[in-house]
C-alpha positions, 0 to 999 in steps of 0.5 A, a space after each residue: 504477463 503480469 509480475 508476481 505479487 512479491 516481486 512487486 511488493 519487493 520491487 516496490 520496497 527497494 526503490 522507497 528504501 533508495 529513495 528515503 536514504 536519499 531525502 535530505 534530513 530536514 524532508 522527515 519532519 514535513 507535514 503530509 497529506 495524511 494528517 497528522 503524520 509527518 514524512 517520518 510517520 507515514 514511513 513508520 506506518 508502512 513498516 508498521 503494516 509490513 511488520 506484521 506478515 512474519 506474525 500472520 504467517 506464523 499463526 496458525 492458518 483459518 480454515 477458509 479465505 471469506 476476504 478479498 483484496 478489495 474487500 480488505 478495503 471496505 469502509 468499516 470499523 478499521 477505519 473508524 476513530 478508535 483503529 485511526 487513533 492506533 495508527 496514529 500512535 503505532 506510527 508515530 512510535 517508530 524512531 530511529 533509521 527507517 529507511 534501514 528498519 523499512 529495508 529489515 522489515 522487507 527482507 523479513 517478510 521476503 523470507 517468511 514468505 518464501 517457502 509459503 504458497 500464494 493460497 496459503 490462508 492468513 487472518 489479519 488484524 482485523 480478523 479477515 481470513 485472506 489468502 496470503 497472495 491477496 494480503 501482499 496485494 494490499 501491502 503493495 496497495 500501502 507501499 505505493 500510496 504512501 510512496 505517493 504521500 512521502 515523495 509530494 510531501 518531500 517534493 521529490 519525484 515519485 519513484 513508483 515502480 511498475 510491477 507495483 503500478 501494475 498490480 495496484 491498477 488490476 486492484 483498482 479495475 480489474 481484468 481490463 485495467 489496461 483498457 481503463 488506464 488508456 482511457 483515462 489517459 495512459 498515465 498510470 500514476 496520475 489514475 493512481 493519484 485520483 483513483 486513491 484521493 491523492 489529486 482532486 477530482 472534478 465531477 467530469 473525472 470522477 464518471 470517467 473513473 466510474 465508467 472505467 469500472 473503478 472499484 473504490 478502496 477505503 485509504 487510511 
């Protein structure tokens, strides 16, 4: 059976915390593939995006969830010039130990979770009304992608967990992600990496990830 949605998101921010105690000093200022953020940036943006559950849990509730997941996703104004710009600059605000503000920031949104139901309704920054279970989702969606950009920026090994592979492959197929990952060849961090734009794809790639029911998210 699948994992619950926070353990996976806890599991997931735990080993990006060890992993970032254990780079070496000069891996935080190393450019990544998402430009123009270093190692230190993307680390900054995923406490940024994690940093704003407490508030979201916080306010009061809408009164119906019109986002899913996927839909969270969709290719619009939020990733338009202007939201890119602001994550840029948000991003780039963050100083300090990250990797101890990434371990505050995850314990925070553990807590304030906690008493709260996974049908429990939110509104995002971008004015979607979810459900707080599927918001979670797309904070293990930010979590592992950007675990992927910091440890082949870093040239460390990627220390993806499986709860969080898992949860991240059923957004990315659905139902029978299972079923897709072996026909893609079994690996779930490499159809990870190509279903997310984080390795090339060739023409003969991308129709088996189409023929395998991928449903494509927009990544900052």
């Amino acid at each position: 059976m699948i994992i619950s949605v926070r353990a996976a998101l806890d599991a997931e921010c735990e080993a990006f915390v060890r992993a970032l105690r254990a780079l070496p000093p000069s891996a935080w200022d190393l450019p990544t593939r998402c430009t123009p953020w270093t190692v230190r940036d993307v680390v900054g943006h995923v406490i940024t995006v994690l940093g704003r559950v407490p508030a979201m849990v916080a306010a009061p509730e809408p009164e119906t969830a019109d986002v899913s997941a996927t839909g969270y996703y969709r290719a619009d104004d939020r990733f338009g010039a202007e939201a890119n710009a602001e994550r840029v600059r948000t991003a780039q605000a963050l100083t300090g130990d990250l990797a101890t503000r990434l371990a505050d920031v995850a314990a925070q949104v553990r807590t304030v979770c906690s008493p709260e139901p996974d049908d429990r309704l939110v509104r995002t920054r971008h004015a979607d009304a979810m459900l707080l279970g599927d918001f979670l989702l797309t904070r293990i969606v930010e979590t592992t992608v950007h675990g992927v950009d910091v440890a082949d920026a870093a040239g460390v090994p990627p220390w993806l967990t499986g709860p969080a592979g898992e949860r991240v492959l059923a957004l990315l197929f659905g139902p029978l992600w299972r079923e897709s990952v072996a026909a893609l060849g079994g690996d779930p961090l490499t159809v990870i990496r190509k279903a997310t734009g984080r390795a090339p794809l060739t023409p003969v790639e991308r129709d088996r990830l189409d023929a395998a029911g991928l449903r494509p998210l927009t990544l900052g």
